[in-house]
N, C-alpha and C positions, 0 to 999 in steps of 0.2 A: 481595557482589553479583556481584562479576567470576566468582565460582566458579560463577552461576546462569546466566550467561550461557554461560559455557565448556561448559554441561552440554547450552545449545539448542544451542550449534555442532556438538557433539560426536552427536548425538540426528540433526542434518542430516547427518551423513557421508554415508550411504547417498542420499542425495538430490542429491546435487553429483555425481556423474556424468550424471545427467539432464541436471540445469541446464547442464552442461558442454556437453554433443547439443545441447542447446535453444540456447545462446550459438552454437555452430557451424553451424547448421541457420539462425538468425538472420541471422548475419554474410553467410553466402553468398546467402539470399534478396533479402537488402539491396543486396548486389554487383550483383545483377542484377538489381534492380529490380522483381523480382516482385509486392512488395505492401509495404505497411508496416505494421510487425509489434513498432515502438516500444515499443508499451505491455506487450506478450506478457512481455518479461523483468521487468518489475517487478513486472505481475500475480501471474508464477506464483512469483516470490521470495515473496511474500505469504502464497500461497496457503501452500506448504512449509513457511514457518514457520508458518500454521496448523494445518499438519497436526501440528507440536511438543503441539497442546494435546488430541489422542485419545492421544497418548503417554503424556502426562502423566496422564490421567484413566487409563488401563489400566495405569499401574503406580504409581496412590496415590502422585500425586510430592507436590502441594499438600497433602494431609493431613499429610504428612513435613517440608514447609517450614515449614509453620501450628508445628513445635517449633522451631525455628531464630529467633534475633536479627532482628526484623522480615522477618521471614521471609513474611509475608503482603503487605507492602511490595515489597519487595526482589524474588516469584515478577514481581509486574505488570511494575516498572518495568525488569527483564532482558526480560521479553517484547519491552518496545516497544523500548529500547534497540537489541537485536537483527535484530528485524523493521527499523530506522532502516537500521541499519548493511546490510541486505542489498539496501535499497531503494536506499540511495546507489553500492552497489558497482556494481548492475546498469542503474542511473541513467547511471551515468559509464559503462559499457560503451556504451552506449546514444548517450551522447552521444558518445564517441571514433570509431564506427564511422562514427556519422553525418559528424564530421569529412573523417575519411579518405576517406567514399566521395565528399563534395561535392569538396571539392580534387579526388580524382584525376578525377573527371568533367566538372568545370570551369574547372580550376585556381585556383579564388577559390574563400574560403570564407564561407559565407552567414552568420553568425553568429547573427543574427538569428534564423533558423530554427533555427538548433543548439538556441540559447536556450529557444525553443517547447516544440521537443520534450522539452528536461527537466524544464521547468515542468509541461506538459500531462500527461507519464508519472508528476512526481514528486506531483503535485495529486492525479489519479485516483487513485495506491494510498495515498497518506495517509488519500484520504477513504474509502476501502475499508478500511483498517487502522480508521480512527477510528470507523468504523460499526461492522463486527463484531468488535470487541474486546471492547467493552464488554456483546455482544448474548452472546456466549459466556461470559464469566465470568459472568453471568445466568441464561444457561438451556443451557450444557454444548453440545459443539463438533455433534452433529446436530442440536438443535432450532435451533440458529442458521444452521447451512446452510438449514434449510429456510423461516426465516425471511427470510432475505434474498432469497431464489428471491421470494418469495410479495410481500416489498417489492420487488424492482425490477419486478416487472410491476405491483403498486399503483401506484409511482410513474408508470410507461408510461402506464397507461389515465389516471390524475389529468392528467396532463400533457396528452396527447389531448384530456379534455374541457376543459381549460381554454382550450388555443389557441383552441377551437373558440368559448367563450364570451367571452374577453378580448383586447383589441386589445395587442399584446406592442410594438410602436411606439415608445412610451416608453419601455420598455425598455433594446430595439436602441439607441435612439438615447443614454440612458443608457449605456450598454456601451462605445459608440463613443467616448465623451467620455473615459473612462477608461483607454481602450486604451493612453495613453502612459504611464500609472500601474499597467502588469499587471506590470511588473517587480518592484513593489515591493510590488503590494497580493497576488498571489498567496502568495509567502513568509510574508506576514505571517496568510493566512487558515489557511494551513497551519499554521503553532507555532500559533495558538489551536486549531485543529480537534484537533491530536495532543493539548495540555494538556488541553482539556474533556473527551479522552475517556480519554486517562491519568488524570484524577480520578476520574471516576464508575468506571471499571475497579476504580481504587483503595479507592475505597468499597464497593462490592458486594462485592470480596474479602475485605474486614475484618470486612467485616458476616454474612461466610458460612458457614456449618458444613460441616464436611469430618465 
């Protein structure tokens, strides 16, 4: 499996000079407080290692695995593996920066906040990995682009009419109760969110014809 993962790193090369601009381009707008831009490095880690999966379909890689020692196994679970490993690297950039610029701007460091923002950065592309992973091994890397366009404006307008129909009160105030428990309970939705969809990924793959 370590040779399936080496092959996505290998497959990113030409994409890590981007990401290199983007981390540089990040860092300075940060310095200066221009806007927060957090979430931008884990997102578009994501995205790159999605773009691993028109590679893969353009040069008959899965068909070539499906011969290899759980080779159907082994394509999913280097996926997520991988995608983990780019999420945490650019997580921790993410959080270091933020370090550095809170100290050098007010000599104390908020911790608290640091915390935030790697929970919020690392929750959002989990649950973006955990959605269209499984949406792509299903129906092949453009019908899933164009699926999840067409789900998050479903999701917009649902939302919309529902505040409009539902009192959210109980909620909020639900949320609030919990708040001292985001430490622990975020983590914990995340490993289920990546297992459930690492399975069903896992499934659709074995069940698939190449």
């Amino acid at each position: 499996m370590l040779g399936f993962i080496k092959k996505d790193i290998i497959m990113l090369k030409s994409n890590f000079k981007t990401l290199a601009i983007l981390i540089v381009v990040y860092i300075i707008m940060a310095f200066k407080g221009i806007m927060d831009i957090s979430f931008i490095l884990p997102f578009i880690s994501v995205m790159i290692m999605i773009s691993t999966f028109s590679y893969d379909e353009f040069n008959k890689w899965n068909s070539y695995a499906c011969t290899l020692p759980n080779g159907r196994k082994n394509v999913v679970k280097s996926k997520y593996i991988s995608t983990l490993l780019m999420i945490i690297i650019t997580t921790f950039i993410v959080g270091l920066v933020s370090f550095i610029i809170t100290y050098t701007q007010t000599q104390k460091v908020n911790y608290e906040e640091i915390l935030s923002i790697i929970l919020g950065t690392s929750f959002a592309t989990i649950l973006l990995e955990s959605f269209m992973y499984p949406t792509i091994y299903k129906f092949g890397v453009e019908k899933a682009r164009i699926g999840i366009f067409v789900s998050v404006f479903g999701i917009a307008i649902i939302g919309g009419l529902l505040s409009n129909i539902f009192n959210f009160r109980k909620v909020l105030e639900l949320l609030k109760l919990l708040e001292n428990y985001i430490i622990i309970i975020i983590p914990i939705i995340m490993v289920v969110m990546l297992y459930i969809s690492y399975k069903i990924s896992e499934r659709i793959n074995l069940n698939k014809e190449f």
